[in-house]
C-alpha positions as CSV (number, residue, x, y, z in Angstrom):
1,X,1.8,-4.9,-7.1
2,X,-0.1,-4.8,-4.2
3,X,0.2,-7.5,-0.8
4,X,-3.0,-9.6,-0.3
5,X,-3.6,-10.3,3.3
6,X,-5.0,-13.9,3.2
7,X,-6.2,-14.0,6.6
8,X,-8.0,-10.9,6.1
9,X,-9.8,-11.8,3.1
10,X,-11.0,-15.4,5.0
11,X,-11.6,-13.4,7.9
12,X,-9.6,-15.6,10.2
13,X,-6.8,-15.0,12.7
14,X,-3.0,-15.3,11.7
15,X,-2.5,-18.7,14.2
16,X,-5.9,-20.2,12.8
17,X,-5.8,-23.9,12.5
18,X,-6.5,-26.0,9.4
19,X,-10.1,-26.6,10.7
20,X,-10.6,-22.8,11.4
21,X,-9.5,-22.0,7.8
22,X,-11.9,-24.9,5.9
23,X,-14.8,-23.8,7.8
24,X,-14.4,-20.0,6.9
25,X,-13.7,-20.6,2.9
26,X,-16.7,-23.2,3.1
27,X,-19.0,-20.2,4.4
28,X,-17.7,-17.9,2.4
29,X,-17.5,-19.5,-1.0
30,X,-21.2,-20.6,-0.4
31,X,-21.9,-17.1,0.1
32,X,-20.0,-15.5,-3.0
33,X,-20.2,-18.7,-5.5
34,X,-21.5,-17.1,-8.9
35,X,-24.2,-19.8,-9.0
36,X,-25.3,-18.3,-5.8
37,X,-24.4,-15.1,-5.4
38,X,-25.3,-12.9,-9.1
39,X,-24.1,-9.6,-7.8
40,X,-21.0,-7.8,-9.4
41,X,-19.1,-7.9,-7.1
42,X,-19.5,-12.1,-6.3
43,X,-17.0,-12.9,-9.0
44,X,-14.2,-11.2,-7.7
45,X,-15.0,-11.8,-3.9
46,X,-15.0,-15.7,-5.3
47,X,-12.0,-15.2,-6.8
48,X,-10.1,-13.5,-3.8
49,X,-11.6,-16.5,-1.3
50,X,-10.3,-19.0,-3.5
51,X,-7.0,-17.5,-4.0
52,X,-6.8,-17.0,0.1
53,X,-7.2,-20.8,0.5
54,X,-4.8,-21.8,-2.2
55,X,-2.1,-20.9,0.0
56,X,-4.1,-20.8,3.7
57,X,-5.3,-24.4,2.9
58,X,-1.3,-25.8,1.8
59,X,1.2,-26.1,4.6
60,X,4.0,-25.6,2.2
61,X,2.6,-22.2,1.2
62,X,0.9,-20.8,4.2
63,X,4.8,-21.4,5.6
64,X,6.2,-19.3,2.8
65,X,3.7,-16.8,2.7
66,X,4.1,-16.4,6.6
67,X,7.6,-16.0,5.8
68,X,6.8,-12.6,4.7
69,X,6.1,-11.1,8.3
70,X,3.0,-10.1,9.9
71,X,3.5,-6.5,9.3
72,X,2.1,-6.3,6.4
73,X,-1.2,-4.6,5.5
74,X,-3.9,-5.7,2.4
75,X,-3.4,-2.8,-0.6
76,X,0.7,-1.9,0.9
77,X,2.6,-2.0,-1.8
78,X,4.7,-4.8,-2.9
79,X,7.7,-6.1,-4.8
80,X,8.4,-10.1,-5.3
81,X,12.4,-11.2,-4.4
82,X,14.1,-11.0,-7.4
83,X,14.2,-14.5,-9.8
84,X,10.5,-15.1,-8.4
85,X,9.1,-13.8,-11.5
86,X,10.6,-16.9,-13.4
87,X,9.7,-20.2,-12.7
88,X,11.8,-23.7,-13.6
89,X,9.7,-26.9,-15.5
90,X,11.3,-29.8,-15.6
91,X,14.4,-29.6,-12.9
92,X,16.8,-31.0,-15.6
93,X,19.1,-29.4,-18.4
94,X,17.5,-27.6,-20.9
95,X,14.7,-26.5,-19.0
96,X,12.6,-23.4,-19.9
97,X,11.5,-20.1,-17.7
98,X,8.0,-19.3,-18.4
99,X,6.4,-15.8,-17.3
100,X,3.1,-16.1,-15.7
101,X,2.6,-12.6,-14.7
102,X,-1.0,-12.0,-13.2
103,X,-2.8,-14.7,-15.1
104,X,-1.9,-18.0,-13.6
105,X,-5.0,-20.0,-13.4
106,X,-7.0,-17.1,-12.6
107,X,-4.5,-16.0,-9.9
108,X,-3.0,-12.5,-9.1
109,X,-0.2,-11.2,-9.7
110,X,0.9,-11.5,-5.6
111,X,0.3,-15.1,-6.0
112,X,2.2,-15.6,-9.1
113,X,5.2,-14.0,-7.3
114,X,5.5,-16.3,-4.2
115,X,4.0,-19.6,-5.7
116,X,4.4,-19.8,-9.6
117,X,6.8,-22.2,-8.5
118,X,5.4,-25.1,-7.0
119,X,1.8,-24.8,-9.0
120,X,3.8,-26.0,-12.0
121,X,2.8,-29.5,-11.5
122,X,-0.6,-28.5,-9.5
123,X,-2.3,-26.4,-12.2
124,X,-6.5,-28.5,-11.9
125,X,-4.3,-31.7,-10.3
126,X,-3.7,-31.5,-5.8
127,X,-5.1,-27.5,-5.8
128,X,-8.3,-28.7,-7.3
129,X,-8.4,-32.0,-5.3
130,X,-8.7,-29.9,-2.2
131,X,-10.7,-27.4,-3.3
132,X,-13.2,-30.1,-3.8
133,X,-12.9,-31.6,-0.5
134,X,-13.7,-28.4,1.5
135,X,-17.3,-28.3,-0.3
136,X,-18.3,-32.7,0.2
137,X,-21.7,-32.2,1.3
138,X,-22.7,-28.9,-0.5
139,X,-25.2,-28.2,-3.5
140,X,-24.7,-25.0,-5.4
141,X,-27.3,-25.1,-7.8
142,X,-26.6,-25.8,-11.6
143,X,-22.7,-26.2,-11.6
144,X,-20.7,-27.2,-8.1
145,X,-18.1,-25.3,-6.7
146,X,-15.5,-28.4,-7.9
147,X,-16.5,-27.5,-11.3
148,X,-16.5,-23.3,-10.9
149,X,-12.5,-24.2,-9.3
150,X,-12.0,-26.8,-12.0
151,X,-12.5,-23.7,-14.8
152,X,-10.7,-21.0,-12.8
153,X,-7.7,-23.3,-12.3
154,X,-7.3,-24.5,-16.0
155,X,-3.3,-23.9,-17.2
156,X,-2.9,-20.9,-19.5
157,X,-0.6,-20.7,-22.3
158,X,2.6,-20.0,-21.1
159,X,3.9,-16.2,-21.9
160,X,6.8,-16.1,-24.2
161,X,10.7,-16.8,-21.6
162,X,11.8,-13.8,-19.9
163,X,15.4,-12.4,-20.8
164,X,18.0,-12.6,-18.2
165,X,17.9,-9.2,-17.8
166,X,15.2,-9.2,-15.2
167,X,14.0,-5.6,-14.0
168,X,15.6,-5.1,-10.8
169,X,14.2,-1.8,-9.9
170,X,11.7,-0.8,-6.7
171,X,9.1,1.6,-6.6
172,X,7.9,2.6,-3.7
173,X,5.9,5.7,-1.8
174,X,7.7,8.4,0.5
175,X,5.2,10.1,2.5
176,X,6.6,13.2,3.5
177,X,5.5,16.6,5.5
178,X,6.3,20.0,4.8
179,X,8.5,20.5,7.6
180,X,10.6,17.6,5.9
181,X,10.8,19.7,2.8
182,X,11.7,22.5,4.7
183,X,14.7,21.2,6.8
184,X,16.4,20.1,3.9
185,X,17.8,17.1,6.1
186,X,17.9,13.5,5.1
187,X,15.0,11.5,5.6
188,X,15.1,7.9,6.9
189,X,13.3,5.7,4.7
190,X,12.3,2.1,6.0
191,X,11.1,-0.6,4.2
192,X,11.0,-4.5,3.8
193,X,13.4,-5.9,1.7
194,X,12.4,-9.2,0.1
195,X,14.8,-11.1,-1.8
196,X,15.3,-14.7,-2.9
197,X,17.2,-16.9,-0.3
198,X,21.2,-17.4,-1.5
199,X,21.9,-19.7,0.9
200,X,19.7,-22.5,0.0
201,X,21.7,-26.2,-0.4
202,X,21.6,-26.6,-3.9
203,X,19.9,-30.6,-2.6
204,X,17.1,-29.4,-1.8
205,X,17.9,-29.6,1.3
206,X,16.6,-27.6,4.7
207,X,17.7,-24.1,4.4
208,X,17.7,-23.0,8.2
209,X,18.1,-18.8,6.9
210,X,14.8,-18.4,5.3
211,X,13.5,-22.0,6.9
212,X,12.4,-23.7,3.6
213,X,10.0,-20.8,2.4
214,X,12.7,-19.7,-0.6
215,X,12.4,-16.3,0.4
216,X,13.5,-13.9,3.4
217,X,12.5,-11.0,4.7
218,X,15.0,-7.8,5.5
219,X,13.9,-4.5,7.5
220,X,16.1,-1.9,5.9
221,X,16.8,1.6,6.5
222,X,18.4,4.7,4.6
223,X,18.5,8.0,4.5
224,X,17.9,9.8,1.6
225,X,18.1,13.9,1.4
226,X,15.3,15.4,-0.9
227,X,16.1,18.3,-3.7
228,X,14.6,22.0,-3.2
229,X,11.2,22.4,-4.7
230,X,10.2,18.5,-5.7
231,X,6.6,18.1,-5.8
232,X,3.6,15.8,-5.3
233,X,4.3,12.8,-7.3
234,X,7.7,13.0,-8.4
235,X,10.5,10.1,-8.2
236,X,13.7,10.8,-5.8
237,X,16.3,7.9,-7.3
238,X,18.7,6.1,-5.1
239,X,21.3,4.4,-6.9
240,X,21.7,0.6,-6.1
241,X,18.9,0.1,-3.3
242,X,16.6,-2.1,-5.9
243,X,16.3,-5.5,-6.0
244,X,19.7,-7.9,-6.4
245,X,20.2,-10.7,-8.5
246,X,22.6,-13.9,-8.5
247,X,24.9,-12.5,-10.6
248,X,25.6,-9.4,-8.0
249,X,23.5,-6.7,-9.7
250,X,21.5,-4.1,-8.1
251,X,18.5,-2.4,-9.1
252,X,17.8,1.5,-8.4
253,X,14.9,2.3,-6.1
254,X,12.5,5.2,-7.1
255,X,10.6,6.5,-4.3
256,X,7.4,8.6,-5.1
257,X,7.0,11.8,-3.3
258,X,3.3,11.6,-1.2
259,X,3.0,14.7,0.6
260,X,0.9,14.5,3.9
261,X,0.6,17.0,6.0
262,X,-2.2,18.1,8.8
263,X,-1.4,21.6,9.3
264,X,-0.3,23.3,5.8
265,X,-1.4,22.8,2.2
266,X,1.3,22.5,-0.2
267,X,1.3,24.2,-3.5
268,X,5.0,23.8,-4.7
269,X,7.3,26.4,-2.8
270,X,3.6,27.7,-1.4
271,X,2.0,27.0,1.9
272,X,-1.4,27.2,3.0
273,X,-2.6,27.2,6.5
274,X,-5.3,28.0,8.6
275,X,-6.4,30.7,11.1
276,X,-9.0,31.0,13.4
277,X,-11.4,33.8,14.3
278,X,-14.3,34.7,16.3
279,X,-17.1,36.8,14.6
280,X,-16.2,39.9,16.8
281,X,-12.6,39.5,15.9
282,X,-13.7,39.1,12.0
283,X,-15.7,42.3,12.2
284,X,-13.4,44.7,14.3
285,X,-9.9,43.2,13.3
286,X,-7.6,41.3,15.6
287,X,-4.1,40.7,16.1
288,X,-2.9,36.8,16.0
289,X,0.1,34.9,16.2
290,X,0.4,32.2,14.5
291,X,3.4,29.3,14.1
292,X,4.8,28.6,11.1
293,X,7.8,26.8,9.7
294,X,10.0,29.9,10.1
295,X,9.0,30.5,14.1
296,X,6.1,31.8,15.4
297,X,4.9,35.5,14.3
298,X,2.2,38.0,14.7
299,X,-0.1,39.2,12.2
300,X,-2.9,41.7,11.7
301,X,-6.2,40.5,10.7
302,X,-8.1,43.5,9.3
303,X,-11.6,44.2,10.2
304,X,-14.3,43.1,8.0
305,X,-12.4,39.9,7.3
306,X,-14.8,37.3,5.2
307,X,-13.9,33.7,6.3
308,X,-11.9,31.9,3.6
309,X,-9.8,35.1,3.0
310,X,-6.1,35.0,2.5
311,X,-3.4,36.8,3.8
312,X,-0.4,36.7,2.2
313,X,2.7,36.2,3.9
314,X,5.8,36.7,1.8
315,X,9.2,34.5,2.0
316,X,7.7,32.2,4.8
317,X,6.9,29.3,2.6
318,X,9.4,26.8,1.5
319,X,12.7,27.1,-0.1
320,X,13.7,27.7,-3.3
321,X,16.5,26.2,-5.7
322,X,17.7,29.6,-6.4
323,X,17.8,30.6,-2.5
324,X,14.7,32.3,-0.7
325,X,11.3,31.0,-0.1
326,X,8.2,30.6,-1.3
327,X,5.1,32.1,0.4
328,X,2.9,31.5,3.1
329,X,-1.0,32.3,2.5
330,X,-2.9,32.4,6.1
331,X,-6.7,31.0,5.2
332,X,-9.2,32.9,7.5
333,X,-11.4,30.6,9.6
334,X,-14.4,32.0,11.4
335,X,-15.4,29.7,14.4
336,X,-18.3,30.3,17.1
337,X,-16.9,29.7,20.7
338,X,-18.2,26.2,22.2
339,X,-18.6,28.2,25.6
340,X,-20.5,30.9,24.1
341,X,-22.7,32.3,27.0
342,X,-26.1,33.1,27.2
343,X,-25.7,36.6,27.2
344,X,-23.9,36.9,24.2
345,X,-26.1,34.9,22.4
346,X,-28.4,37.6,23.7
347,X,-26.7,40.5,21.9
348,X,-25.9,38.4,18.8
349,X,-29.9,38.6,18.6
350,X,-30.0,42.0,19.3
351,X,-27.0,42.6,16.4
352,X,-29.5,40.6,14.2
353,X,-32.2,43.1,14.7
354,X,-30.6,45.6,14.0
355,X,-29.8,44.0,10.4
């Protein structure tokens, strides 16, 4: 799933106080209530600035949701700590675990991660009872804004209980370059680690590790060597790096090959790069050298060379499983001088003329 950045969404800084936060939900749930606002796009926007001051407007879970670090950015990708997806009722014996996933009272499914657990006694009751008292004083039109929160915080029908056997694997996205599939070497992989606290006094009691939020937050770092010839979009597994539970058990974690890289295209073992040319060079031939991956060589560009031509470079592309390499195709780029002079623009006209 992906992080929400709360702030971002009200439009307010991360050390905004209480008054700072009412103010910008009031302006902006004016501006985007459906009663108001009948674009497409209002609904969701509604929904999002509600959602934002759920957990901006509560002490309890701005604190936990702060917890998470201010690294974060809206649309990064997230996982919840482990046991977060299942939420207790009840505190006594023979309670039961319901699964919320991304429908809880018209919340997502970041929100259901972090806080399914204390809106089980909240569902229309204290979240809806402040919700109202951030619009005293305001007319939307045909229904208020009490009533538009009133419907989107109604209790849905609990899912059917989880199993134990919780999923305790991670996705997430390696972005690599093609000088990282070349080397061959390990990569360092960093990432924030969320888990459930452990250390938590089973009272109830302050828990001065993750400071009452439930949940901490771990940078962690690994190295990870990728296989010969893996391509755009495929999974690298590392064994035990997922998500752990009480009961000692590790996930895996599956990281998802993004390849990004300025200078070459990647087309499996096959590079692509560019060259550049001047228009003389493209019409009387040149000699270059150019950098690649295997150190830097010199190459022959033939006369009458169209731009967007290819050259074809053999064995100076990436490896192979089965040894040797792939190719490298050089992509002719004709490009006018920015200190072209007067008198060559003179005999360019003159060249044109003659055509």
């Amino acid at each position: 799933m992906q992080y929400k950045d709360y702030y971002d969404i009200l439009g307010v800084k991360r050390d905004a106080t209480e008054a700072e936060i009412k103010s910008a939900y009031r302006k902006l749930a004016r501006k985007y209530h459906p009663d108001v606002n009948k674009t497409k796009e209002a609904e969701s926007k509604f929904k999002d600035i509600n959602e934002a001051y759920e957990v901006l407007g509560d002490k309890q879970k701005r604190q936990r949701y702060d917890s998470l670090g201010a690294n974060w950015q809206g649309g990064a990708e997230y996982t919840p700590p482990p046991g977060f997806e299942q939420f207790n009722f009840g505190g006594g014996q023979g309670y039961q675990t319901f699964n919320f996933g991304g429908d809880m009272g018209g919340f997502s499914d970041f929100f259901s991660s972090l806080f399914g657990d204390m809106m089980s006694g909240q569902m229309g009751g204290q979240s809806s009872r402040r919700t109202r008292s951030a619009f005293d004083g305001f007319d939307f039109g045909t229904a208020g804004a009490a009533g538009a929160n009133r419907s989107s915080r109604t209790s849905r029908t609990a899912r059917e209980a989880q199993t134990m056997n919780e999923n305790l694997d991670v996705t997430k996205t390696l972005n690599v370059t093609a000088k990282d599939l070349f080397d061959q070497k390990p990569i360092t992989v960093k990432f924030n680690e969320i888990e459930r606290c452990n250390q938590c006094p089973p009272n109830g009691g302050y828990c001065s590790v993750c400071g009452g939020t439930g949940i901490r937050t771990e940078q962690k770092s690994i190295k990870v060597k990728l296989p010969p010839e893996i391509k755009e979009g495929q999974k690298v597994r590392v064994r035990g790096e997922g998500k752990g539970d009480t009961r000692g058990q590790k996930g895996d974690l599956y990281l998802v090959i993004n390849i990004k890289d300025k200078e070459y295209d990647v087309d499996g073992i096959d590079l692509t790069k560019d060259v550049e040319i001047t228009p003389p060079e493209a019409v009387l031939g040149c000699k270059k050298e150019i950098s690649t991956l295997h150190g830097n060589i010199g190459i022959k560009i033939p006369p009458k060379t169209s731009s967007g031509q290819m050259l074809r470079l053999k064995n100076l592309g990436l490896p192979q499983k089965s040894g040797g390499f792939g190719n490298l195709n050089a992509r002719v780029k004709i490009v006018i001088p920015k200190d072209i002079s007067a008198k060559q623009i003179e005999l360019y006209k003159q060249i044109q003329n003659l055509g």
